[in-house]
N, C-alpha and C positions, 0 to 999 in steps of 0.2 A: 426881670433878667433871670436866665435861667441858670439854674446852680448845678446843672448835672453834669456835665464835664471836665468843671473844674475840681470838686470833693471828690476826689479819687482816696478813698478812708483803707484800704490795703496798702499802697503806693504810701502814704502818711505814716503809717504806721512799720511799715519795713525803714523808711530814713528815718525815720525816729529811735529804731531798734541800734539802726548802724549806728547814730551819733551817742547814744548812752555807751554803747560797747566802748567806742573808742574814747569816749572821754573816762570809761572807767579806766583804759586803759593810762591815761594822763595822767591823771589823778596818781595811779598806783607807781608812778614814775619818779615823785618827790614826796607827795605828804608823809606814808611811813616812814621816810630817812629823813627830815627835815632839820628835826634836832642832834641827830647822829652827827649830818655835818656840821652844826653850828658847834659842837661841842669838839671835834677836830679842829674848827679855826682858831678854839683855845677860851672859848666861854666857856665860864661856870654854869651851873645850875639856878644860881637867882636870875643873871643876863638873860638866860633861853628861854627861863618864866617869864621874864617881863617881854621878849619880844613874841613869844606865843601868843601872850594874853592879849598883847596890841593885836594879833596877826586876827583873834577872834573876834575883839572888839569890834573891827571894822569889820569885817562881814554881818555883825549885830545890826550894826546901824545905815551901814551901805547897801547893801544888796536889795531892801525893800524899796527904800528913795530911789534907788536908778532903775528898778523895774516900773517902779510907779512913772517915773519920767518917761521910760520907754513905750509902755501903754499911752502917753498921756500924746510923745508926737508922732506915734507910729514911725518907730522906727527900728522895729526888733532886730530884721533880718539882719540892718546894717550894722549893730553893736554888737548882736553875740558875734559874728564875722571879726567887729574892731577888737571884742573883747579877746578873741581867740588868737590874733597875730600880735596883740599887744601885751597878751601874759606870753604869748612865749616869747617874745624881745626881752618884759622884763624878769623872766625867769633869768634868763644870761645875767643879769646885773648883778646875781648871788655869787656869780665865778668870779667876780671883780676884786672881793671883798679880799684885803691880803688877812692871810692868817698868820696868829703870834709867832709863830713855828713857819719858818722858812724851809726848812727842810724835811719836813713833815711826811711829802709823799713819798719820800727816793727811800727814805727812815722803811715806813709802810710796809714797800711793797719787798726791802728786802730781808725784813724782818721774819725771824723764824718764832716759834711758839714760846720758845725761852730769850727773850729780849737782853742782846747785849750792844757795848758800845763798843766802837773801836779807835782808842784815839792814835791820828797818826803825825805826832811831831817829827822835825828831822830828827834821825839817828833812830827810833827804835817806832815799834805799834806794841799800843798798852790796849788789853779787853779787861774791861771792869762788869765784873756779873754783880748784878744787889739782891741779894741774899732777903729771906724774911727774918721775922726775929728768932721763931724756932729754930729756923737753920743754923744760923751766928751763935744762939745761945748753947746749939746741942756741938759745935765744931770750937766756940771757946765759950768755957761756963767764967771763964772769969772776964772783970770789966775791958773798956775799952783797948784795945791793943797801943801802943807807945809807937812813935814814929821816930826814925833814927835822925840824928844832928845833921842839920844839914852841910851838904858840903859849899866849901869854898879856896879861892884861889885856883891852885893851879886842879884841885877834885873836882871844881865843877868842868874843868876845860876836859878832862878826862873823862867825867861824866857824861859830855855831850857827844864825846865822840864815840863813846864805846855802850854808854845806855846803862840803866841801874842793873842789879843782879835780881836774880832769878827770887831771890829771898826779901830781896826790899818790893820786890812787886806782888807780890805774896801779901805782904805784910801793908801795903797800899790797900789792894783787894783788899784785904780784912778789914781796915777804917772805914773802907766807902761803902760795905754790907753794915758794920756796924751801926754808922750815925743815920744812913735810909731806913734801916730795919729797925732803929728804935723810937720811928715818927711816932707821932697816936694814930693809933689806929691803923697802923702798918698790918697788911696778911701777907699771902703769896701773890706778891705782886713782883712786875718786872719795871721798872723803871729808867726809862732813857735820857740821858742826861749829854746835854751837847757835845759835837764833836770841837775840840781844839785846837786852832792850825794858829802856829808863831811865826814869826819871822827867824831869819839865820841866825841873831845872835839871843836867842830864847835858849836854854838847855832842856834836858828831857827835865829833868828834874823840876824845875818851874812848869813845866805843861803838866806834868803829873799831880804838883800841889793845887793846880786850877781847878783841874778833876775835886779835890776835897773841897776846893773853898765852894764850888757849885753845892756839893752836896751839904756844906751847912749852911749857905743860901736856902736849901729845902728844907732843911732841921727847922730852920725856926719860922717857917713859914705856919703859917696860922689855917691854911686849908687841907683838904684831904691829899695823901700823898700822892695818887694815882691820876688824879684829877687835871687837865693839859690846862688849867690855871695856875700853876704850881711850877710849869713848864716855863707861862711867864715870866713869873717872880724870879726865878736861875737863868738869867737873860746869858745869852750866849757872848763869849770873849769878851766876858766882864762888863757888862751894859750897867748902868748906872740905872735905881729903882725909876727914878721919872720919868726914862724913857720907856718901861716896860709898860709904867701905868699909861704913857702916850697911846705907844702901841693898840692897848685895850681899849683905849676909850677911843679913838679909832675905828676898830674893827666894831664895836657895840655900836657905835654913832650909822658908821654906815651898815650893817646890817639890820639897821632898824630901817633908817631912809627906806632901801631896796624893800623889802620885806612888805612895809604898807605901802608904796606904790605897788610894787607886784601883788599885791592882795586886792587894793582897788579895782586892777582891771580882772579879775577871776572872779572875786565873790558873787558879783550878780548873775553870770550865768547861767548858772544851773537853775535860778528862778527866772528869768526872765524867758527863755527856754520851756522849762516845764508851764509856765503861761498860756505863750502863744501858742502850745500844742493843744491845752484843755480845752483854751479858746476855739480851734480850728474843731475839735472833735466835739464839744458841745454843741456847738450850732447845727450840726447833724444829727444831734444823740447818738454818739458814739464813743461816748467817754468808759466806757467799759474797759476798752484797749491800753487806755492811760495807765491803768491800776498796776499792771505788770509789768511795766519799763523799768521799774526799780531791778529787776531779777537779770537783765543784761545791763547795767551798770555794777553791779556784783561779779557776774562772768568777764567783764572786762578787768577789774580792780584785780583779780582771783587769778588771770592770767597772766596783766601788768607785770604784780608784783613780782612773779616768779620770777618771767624772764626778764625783766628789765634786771633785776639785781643779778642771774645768773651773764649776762650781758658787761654790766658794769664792773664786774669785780675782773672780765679778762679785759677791756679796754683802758680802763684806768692805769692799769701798769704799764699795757702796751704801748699806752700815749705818751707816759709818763710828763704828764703836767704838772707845773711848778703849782700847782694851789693843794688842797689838799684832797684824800680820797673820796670819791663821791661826787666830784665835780660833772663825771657822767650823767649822773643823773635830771641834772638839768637840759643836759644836751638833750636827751632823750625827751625829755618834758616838749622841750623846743621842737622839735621834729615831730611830734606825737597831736602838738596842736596847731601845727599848719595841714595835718591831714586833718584833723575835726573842720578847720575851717573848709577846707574843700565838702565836706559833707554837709557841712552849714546852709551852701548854698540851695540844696535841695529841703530845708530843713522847714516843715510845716508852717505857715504865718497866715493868721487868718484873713480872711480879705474883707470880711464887712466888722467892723469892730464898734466895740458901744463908744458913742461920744460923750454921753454924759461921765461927772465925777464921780470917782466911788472913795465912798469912806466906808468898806469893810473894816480897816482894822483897826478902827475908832469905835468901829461897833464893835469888833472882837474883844477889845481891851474892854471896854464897860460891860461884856457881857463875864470876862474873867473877875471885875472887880464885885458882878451881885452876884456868882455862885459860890458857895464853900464849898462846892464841889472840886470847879474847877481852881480854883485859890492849891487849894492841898495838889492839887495835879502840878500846877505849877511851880511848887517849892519841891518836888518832887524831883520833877525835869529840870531843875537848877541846879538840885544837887550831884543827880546823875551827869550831864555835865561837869560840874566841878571834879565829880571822881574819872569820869572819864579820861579828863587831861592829863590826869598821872600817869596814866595807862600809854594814852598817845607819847607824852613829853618824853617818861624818862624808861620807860620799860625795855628800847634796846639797849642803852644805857645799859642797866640791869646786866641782859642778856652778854654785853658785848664786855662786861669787866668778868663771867666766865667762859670766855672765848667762843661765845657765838659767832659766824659771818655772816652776812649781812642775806644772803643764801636763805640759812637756816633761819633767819628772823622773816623774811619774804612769804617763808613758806609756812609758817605759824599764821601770818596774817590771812593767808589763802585758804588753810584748813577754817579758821573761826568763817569767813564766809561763805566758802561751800557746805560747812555744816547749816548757817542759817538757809541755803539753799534747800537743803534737805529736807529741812524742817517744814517748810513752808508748807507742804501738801496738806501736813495736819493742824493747821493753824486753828480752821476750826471748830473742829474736836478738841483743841485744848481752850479754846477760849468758853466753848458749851461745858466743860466738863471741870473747867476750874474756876468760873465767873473771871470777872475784869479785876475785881481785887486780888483772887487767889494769882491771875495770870502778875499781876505786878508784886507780890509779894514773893512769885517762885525768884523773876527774874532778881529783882534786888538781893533773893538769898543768895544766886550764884553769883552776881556779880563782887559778893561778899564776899565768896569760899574762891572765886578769880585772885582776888588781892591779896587774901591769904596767904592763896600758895604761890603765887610771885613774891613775897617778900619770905619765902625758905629758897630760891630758887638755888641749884646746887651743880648744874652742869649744861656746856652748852646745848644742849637738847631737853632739859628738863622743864621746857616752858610749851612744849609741843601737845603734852597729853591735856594738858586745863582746854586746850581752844574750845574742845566742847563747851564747856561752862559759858565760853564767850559765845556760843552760838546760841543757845538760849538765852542770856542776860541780855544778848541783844535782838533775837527776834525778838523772844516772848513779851519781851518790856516792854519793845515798841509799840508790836502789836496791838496789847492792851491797854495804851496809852492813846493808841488811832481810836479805835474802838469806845472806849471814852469819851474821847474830844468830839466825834461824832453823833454820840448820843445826847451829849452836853448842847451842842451845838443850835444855833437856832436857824430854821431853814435860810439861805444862801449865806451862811458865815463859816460854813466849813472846813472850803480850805484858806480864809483868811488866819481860821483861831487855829489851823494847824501849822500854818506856818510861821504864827505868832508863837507856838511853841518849841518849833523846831530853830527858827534863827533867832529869835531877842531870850528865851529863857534856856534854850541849852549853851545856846552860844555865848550868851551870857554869865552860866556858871563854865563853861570851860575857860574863860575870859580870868576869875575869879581864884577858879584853881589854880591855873598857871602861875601869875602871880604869888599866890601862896605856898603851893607846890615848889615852887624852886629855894624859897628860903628857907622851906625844913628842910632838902636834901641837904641844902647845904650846914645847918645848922647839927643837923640829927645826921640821917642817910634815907638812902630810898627804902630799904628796909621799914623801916622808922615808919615813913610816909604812908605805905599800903598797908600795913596794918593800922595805923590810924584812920584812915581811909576806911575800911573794913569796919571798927568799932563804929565811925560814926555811921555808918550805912546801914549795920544792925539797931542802933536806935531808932534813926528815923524808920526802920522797918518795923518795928515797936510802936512807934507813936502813930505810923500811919494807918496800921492793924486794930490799933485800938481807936482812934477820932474817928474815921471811918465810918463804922456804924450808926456812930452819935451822931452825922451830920442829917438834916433834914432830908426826906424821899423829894425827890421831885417827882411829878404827878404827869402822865404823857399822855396822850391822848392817842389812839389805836385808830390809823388812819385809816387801816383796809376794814377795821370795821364800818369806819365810816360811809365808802365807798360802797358798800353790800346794803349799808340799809339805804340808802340814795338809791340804788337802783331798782330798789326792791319799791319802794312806793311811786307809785302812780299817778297818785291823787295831791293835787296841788289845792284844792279847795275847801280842806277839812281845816276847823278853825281850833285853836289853843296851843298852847306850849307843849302838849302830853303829847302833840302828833306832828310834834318837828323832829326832825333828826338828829340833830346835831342836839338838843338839848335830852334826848333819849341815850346817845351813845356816852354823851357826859357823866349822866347817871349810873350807866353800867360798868363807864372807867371804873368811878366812884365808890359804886359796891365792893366791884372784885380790888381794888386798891385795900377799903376798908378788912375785907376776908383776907 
């Protein structure tokens, strides 16, 4: 049967180009903000760990099983198709999710840079500004301020109708800066503290002491003050603690649900996808074209992110939707991958496929368990992973408690990958010119001197000038981690043990960190974390600087010598070992190995 009409390898390669674009595009639509919003719905920092680290797990463990399935009935085209209208259905199931704070968005959007409340019982409106502690300590150096006797009888009826004085609301003001500003660990923060609506026979004076009792409701709250966990715990119009812990457990229960079903139908994509293409272009030898599709999945993520957040930050308001900010962003998710799926359709699937079983990655795993080569690689990209999640989880975090928008974090992301963009031309020049150890030992240093300087970070734009660092910690690492795996590798295991590195051992320390990650924030702070992050990433660049060397050479055999002396003889008739080939070029390996 003849194959020349159908491998149209230009045509392959242009919908291949389009489908990376646009799914980079996808991709840059939720994954950077994922935690931004889970942490508006009013999760802590351990919850957001723990459902990250699920979110990784099952991409660990699913994504290989449902490619192998899809391989196994032929049925690519039909699943990344199913996969692609079924993550954007369940992407919506994250808008569903209520968040602790009800009034979270309408708060949001009319929120100026200096955060205040305004409470409007009948008869008067009280603005309660919360001071830091410098501020309070440098405006009264002496203790707590005194609250005047309350009234009653006929003072409260007069009370309600005419409203406190100018001096008792003063003196209100000064308790609620007080007992916020003297949390631990209070800075210049602005803290929002609910609005209060009573019925007719409430006076102002009982709405205004509601106002203090919330805020030592936060006094003796056991977490960070700035934290929309803490938001819970000061439940609005006097909620009673069980129902706030309801609330939580709640939003934690279902945003877990949603989270790994919507992660089930996405994780296999991108491999089952990048298969059936290699497959399609192999059978032609044309796999050359494959190597560069990563660089328009980049150009897509790199333009995503911009405009999808410059996008989101004017439809959000405009819509003004009762969930909270960022809800955009799935919309967008949703809309983004019913066009993938229309591109799908076109989307390479090979037509003659191998029928037998393959256990590549049963041979990749035992070919990881007899090298110390690849052993130390391994623990390597575990841990890169592991530090990586702090970076993902909590870094706008970070950015967003010194008034970053969501804008200016987009666009940090955009620079770290157009810089590895950049980069790429000289790849290898620096891989020739600093070997595969020096290239991993550059990148782990900047990923080092990255975490660093995130944990001084001092203004919303002071995270802009590091992305450099992240363009190198993340080409160059990679690079010379492919590079590696490929020399390691034994002929057709290549891309099984590279994909055994990229989903079960990164995915697996990002799985690890989250987890772990979230209970120092919450214990210590993110500060805390990236420089611990940093210290351990400097040793293990120590320990992996020094094993290194001590591990044994493996011994490779020079195939293009091979091939030169096969053609160069002639003579098939000459008898012994001294005039075979392959046991001559052994030899020479041997020598020049021993020299």
């Amino acid at each position: 049967m003849s194959a020349n009409p159908q491998w149209d390898i230009s045509r392959a390669l242009g919908v291949a180009r389009l489908f990376h674009l646009v799914c980079g595009v996808r991709d840059a639509c939720v994954t950077p903000f994922l935690t931004l919003y889970l942490r508006q719905l009013g999760l802590a920092a351990p919850w957001v760990g723990i459902l990250m680290g699920a979110k990784h797990l099952v991409t660990a463990s699913w994504a290989p099983f449902c490619a192998f399935l899809a391989k196994s009935h032929q049925k690519r085209r039909v699943l990344v198709i199913g996969l692609l209208l079924g993550s954007a259905g369940a992407s919506l199931l994250m808008v569903l999710v209520p968040p602790l704070d009800r009034d979270l968005m309408s708060r949001s959007c009319n929120a100026s840079r200096r955060v205040t409340t305004t409470l409007q019982p009948p008869g008067f409106t009280l603005t309660v500004t919360i001071t830091s502690v410098q501020e309070w300590t440098s405006k009264h150096p002496v203790g707590a301020p005194s609250l005047p006797a309350r009234r009653t009888g006929a003072g409260e009826a007069s009370g309600f109708k005419n409203g406190p004085s100018e001096s008792d609301l003063e003196i209100l003001s000064g308790l609620q800066g007080y007992l916020v500003g003297a949390m631990e660990g209070a800075r210049t923060t602005s803290q929002v503290l609910y609005p209060i609506t009573s019925g007719t026979k409430d006076n102002s004076w009982e709405s205004a002491f509601k106002v203090v009792d919330a805020a030592l409701a936060l006094f003796s709250g056991d977490t960070v003050p700035a934290s929309p966990v803490n938001l819970s715990v000061a439940k609005e119009e006097g909620q009673p603690l069980d129902l706030s812990l309801e609330g939580l457990r709640w939003t934690f229960i279902l945003s877990l649900g949603f989270m790994v079903f919507w992660e089930l139908l996405t994780a296999p994509l991108e491999q089952v996808a990048d298969d059936s293409l290699y497959e399609y272009l192999d059978f032609v030898d044309a796999t050359d074209g494959y190597r560069n599709l990563w660089i328009w999945r980049l150009l897509g993520m790199s333009a995503g992110v911009c405009g999808v957040t410059a996008l989101v930050g004017q439809l959000d308001c405009f819509l003004m939707t009762n969930g909270p900010q960022g809800v955009m962003h799935f919309y967008s998710y949703a809309l983004v991958s019913i066009l993938a799926s229309l591109v799908s359709i076109a989307f390479p699937v090979p037509i003659y496929q191998r029928q037998e079983l393959s256990y590549k990655t049963i041979k990749a795993l035992s070919l990881v368990g007899g090298d110390p080569h690849l052993v130390l690689l391994a623990f390597t990209v575990f841990l890169i992973g592991a530090i990586a999640s702090t970076v993902q989880n909590f870094l706008f975090w970070h950015m967003k408690d010194h008034g970053s928008s969501e804008l200016v974090m987009g666009f940090s992301v955009a620079l770290s990958l157009l810089g590895e963009l950049l980069l790429h031309p000289f790849k290898t020049v620096l891989l020739r010119k600093l070997s595969r150890v020096g290239a991993v030992g550059l990148g782990l240093s900047c990923l080092a001197g990255q975490l660093l300087y995130y944990s001084f970070l001092w203004s919303w734009w002071s995270a802009l000038p590091v992305q450099i660092l992240g363009a190198i910690s993340s080409g160059v690492l990679w690079w010379a981690m492919a590079a590696s795996i490929e020399d390691l590798a034994t002929p057709g295991t290549e891309r099984s043990l590279s994909a055994m590195f990229q989903s079960h051992f990164y995915r697996g320390g990002c799985s690890i960190g989250s987890f772990v990650g979230g209970f120092v924030v919450m214990r210590f702070s993110l500060a805390v974390l990236y420089q611990a992050s940093c210290v351990v990433l400097l040793l293990w660049l120590v320990l992996f600087l020094s094993v290194h060397p001590r591990l044994p050479k493996k011994r490779k055999i020079n195939y293009s010598k091979l091939l030169a002396v096969e053609g160069s003889d002639t003579s098939d008739s000459e008898q012994g070992s001294e005039r075979d080939w392959l046991v001559k070029a052994m030899k020479e390996e041997h020598s020049e190995w021993k020299g």
